[in-house]
C-alpha positions as CSV (number, residue, x, y, z in Angstrom):
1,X,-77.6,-74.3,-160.7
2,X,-80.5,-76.9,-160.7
3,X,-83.5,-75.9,-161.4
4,X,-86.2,-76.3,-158.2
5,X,-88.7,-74.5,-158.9
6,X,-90.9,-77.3,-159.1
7,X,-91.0,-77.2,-155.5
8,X,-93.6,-74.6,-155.3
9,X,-95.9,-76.9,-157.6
10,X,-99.5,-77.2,-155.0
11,X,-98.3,-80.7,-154.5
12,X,-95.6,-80.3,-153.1
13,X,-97.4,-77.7,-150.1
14,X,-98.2,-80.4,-147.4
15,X,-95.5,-82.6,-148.5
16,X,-93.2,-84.8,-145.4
17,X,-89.8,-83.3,-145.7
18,X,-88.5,-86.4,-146.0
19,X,-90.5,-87.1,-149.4
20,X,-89.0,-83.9,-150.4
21,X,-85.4,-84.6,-149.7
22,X,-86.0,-87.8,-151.9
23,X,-87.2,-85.9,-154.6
24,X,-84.9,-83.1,-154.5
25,X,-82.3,-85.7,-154.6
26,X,-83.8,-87.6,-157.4
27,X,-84.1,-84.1,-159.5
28,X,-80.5,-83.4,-158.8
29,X,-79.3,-87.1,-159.9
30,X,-81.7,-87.0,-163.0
31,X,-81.2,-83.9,-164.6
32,X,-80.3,-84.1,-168.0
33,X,-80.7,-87.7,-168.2
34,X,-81.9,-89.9,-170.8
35,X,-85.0,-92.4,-170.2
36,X,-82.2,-95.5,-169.1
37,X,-80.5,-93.4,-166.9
38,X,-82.8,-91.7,-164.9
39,X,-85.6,-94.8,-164.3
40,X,-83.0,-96.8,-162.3
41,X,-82.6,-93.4,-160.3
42,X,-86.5,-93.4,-160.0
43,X,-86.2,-97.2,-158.3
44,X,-83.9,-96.3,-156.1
45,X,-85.9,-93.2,-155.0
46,X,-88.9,-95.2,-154.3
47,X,-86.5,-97.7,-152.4
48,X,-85.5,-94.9,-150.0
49,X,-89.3,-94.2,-149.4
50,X,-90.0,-97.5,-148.7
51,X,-87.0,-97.7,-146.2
52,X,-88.6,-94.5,-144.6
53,X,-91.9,-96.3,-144.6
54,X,-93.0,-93.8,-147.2
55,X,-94.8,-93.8,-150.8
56,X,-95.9,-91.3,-153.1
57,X,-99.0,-89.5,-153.5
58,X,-100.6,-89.9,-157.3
59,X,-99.9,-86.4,-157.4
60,X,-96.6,-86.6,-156.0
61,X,-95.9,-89.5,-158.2
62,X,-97.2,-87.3,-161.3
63,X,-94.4,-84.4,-160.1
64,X,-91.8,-86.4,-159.9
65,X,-92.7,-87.9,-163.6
66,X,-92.9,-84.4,-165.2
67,X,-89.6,-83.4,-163.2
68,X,-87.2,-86.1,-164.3
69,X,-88.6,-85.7,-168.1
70,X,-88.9,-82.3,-167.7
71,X,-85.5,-81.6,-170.4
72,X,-85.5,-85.4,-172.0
73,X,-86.3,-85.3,-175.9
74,X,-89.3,-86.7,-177.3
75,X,-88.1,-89.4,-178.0
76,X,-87.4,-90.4,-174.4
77,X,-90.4,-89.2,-173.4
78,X,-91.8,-91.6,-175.7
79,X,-90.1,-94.4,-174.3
80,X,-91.4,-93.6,-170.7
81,X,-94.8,-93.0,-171.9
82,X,-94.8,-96.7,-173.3
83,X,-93.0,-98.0,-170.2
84,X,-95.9,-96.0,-168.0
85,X,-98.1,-98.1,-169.9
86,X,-96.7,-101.6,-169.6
87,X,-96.6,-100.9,-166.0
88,X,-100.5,-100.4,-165.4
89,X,-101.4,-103.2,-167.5
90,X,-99.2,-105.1,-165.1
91,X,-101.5,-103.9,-162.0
């Protein structure tokens, strides 16, 4: 059985059900998923939200981080850590 308990995380109190069906789909689809796997999932979540007209809150954004590396080794996280990082120097 997956593992939602992240959905009683304070961001997630106010949060448009539709944003949640999203991320409860993306925590289902990334679940024991290495870095590669699970970023493409990640784009395609944020596609759906922007087919909704949606985005993510910072805070929402942060959840849905810690979620899909939530079981990832280090070394993973490592990778999204640096890729994080490319990103904002991009912006």
């Amino acid at each position: 059985m997956k593992d939602l308990e992240w959905i009683n995380h304070p961001a997630m109190k106010n949060i448009d059900a539709r944003k949640l069906a999203v991320l409860v789909d993306l925590a289902n689809e990334a679940e024991g998923k290495p870095v590669d796997k699970a970023l493409p999932l990640l784009i395609k979540a944020n596609a759906k939200l922007k087919a909704l007209g949606l985005t993510f809150t910072p805070d929402e954004s942060s959840l849905m981080i810690e979620i899909l590396t939530k079981d990832m080794s280090p070394a993973d996280k490592q990778k999204l850590e640096m890729i994080k990082k490319m990103i904002a120097k991009k912006k």
